[in-house]
N, C-alpha and C positions, 0 to 999 in steps of 0.2 A: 636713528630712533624712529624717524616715520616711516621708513619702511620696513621696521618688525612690526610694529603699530598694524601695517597697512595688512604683511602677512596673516601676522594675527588674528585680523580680523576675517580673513577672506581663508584661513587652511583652518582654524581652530573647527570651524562649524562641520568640516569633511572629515576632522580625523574623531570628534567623538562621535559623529554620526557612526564610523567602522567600527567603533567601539564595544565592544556586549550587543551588536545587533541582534534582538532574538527573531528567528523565523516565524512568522506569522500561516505555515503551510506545509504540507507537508512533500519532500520532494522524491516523486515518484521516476522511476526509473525504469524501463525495460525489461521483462521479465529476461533476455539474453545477456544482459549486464549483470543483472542479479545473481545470475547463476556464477556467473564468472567472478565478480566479489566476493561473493562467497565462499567460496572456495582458497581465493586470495587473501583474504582478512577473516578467517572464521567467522561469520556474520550471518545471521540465520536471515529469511526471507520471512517478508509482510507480505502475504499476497489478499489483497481485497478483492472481490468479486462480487459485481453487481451486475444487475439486468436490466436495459433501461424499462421505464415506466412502471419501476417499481417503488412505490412511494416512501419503504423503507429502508431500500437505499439512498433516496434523494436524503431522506431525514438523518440518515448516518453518515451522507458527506457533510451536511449543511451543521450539525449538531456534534458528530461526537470526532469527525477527524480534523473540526476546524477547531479543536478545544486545546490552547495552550501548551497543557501538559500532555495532551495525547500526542501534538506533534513534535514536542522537545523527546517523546521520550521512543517512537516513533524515530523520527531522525536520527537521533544515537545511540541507537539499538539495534535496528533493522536494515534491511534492504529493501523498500519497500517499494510494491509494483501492483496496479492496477490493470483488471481485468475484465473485460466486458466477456462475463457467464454465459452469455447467447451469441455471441457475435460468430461470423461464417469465414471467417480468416484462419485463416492455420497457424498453427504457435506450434514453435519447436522447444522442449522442454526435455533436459536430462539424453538428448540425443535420440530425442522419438518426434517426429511432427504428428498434434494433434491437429485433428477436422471437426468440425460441426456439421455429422452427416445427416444432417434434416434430408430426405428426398428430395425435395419442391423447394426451389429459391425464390419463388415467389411469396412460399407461406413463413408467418411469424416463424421467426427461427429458436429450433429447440437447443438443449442443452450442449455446450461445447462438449468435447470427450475430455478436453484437460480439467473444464471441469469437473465431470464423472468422476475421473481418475484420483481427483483429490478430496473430494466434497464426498463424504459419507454420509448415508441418509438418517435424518434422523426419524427412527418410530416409520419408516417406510417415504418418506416424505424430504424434498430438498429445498431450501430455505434461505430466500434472500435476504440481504446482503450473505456472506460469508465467507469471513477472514481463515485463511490457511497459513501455519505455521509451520516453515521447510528451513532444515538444518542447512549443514553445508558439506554433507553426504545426499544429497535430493530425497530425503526422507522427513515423510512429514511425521511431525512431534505432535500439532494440536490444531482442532479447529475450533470457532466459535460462532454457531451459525446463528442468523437472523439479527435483527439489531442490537447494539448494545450500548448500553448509554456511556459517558466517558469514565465513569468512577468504575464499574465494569468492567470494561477493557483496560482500561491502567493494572487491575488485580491480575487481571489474565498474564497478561504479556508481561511484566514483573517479575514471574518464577522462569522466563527466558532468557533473563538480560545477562548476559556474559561477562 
């Protein structure tokens, strides 16, 4: 009897903790994972895109992808992958390597070409944060540029869910 007692006391608190744990986050993946999930699980791609020292992307990681239901619904729905819009690394996508061919590595770095390639401009103009929505044929279905608050994005992404 004292040593169920003793179990008790010391497994009870580890198995409800595993219990309904909800994610507090949302877990971001590889854009070459992505691709290949996809494909394996019909599961459409998240892809976020942001630039640093853009203040509304700070505010739409800080705000609207640490929100609850964004990332419950995010997490089992998507594939989702984050991507720095500006960055001078080459991403290989759909079996093509994109480049960010700025000239000058020295200067503030311009727009990736995976970017380009996805991100349609809106009214002539391209718009930070901006989420792309990619099937699991590498075709993109939707984008939603510039911020968007969580009640927002939940509407968005909802006519996607599988």
């Amino acid at each position: 009897m004292k040593n169920l007692i003793y179990y008790l006391f010391f497994l009870l608190p580890f198995l409800s903790y595993s219990q309904g744990n909800t994610k507090n986050k949302i877990d971001w993946i590889s854009l070459e994972k992505a691709e290949y999930f996809s494909k394996k699980y019909n599961k459409n791609i998240f892809i976020f895109f942001y630039r640093p020292g853009c203040d509304y992307c700070e505010k739409y990681k800080k705000e609207t992808l640490t929100n609850p239901n964004v990332i419950k619904l995010i997490n089992e729905n998507f594939l989702p992958v984050m991507l720095d819009g500006k960055s001078k690394k080459p991403i290989k996508y759909n079996g093509t390597t994109y480049v960010n061919d700025h000239p000058n590595d020295e200067d503030a770095p311009w727009r990736h070409n995976l970017f380009v390639e996805l991100v349609e401009p809106v009214r002539g103009n391209y718009y930070w944060p901006n989420v792309v929505i990619i099937n699991n044929n590498a075709e993109k279905i939707v984008q939603y540029p510039g911020f968007q608050p969580s009640p927002q994005l939940i509407r968005g992404l909802r006519k996607f869910v599988k």
